[in-house]
C-alpha positions in Angstrom: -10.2 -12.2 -14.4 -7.2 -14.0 -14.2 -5.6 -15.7 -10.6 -2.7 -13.3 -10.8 -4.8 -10.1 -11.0 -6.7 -11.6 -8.3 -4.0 -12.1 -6.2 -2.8 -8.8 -7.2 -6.1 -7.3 -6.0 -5.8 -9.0 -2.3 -2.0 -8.0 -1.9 -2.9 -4.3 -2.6 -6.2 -4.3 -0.3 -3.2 -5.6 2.4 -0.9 -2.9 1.1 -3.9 -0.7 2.1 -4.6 -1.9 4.9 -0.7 -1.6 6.5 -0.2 2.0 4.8 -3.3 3.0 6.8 -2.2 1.7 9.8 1.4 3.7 9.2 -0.5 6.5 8.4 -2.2 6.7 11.9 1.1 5.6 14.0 2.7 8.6 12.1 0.2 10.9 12.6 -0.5 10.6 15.8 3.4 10.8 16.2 3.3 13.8 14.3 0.5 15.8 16.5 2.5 14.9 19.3 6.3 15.4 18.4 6.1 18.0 15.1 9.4 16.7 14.0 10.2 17.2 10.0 11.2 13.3 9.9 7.7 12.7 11.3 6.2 14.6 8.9 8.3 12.9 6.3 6.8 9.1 7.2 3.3 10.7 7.0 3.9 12.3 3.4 5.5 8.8 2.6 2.5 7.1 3.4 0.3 8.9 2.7 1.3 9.0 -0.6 1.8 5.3 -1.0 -2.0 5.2 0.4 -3.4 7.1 -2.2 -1.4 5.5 -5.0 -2.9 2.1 -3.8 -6.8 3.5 -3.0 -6.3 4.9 -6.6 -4.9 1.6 -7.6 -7.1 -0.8 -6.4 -10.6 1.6 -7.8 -8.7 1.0 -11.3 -8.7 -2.6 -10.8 -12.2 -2.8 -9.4 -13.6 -0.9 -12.7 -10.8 -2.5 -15.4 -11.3 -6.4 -13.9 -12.5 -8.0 -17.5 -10.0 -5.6 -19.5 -7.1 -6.4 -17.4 -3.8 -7.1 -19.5 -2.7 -10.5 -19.2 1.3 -10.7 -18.5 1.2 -7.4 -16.2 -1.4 -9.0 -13.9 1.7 -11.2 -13.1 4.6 -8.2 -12.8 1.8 -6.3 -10.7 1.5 -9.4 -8.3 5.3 -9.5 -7.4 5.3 -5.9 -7.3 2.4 -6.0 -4.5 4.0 -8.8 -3.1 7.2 -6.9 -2.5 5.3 -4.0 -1.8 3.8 -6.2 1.2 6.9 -7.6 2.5 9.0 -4.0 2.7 5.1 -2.4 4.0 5.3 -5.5 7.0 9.2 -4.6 7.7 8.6 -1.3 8.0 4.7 -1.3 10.4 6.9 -4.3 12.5 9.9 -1.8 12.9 7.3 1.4 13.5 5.5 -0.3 16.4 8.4 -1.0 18.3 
């Protein structure tokens, strides 16, 4: 396994970590208010959860098969990922 895919593995257990933390603020939000832009944030991430559960079990079971210059692409992509995620939980909490 190659640095980048490990990195790569660590910025989408953070990813997780954030979009579950969204996921709770917006669904308690939603039980209380019941607004349709409420249940908008939940869908979004919830969505974006399961899309990085699914996508960190693929790296978990693919680690010796990984392909080499994506590892790369997929660690600026989680990176980014990461920094709108943090924008977005900062913003939420106020």
């Amino acid at each position: 396994m190659v640095l980048s895919q490990n990195i790569s593995v660590i910025l989408t257990g953070a990813n997780i970590i954030l979009l579950a933390s969204l996921f709770i603020i917006y669904l308690r939000n939603y039980i209380n208010i019941r607004s349709k832009f409420t249940l908008g944030l939940l869908l979004f991430a919830g969505i974006f959860l399961a899309r990085d559960v699914g996508l960190a079990i693929y790296h978990m079971v693919t680690l010796t098969t990984y392909y080499g210059q994506y590892a790369i692409d997929d660690m600026f992509i989680h990176g980014a990922q990461l920094l709108a995620f943090l924008i977005l939980l900062k913003i939420t909490w106020k």
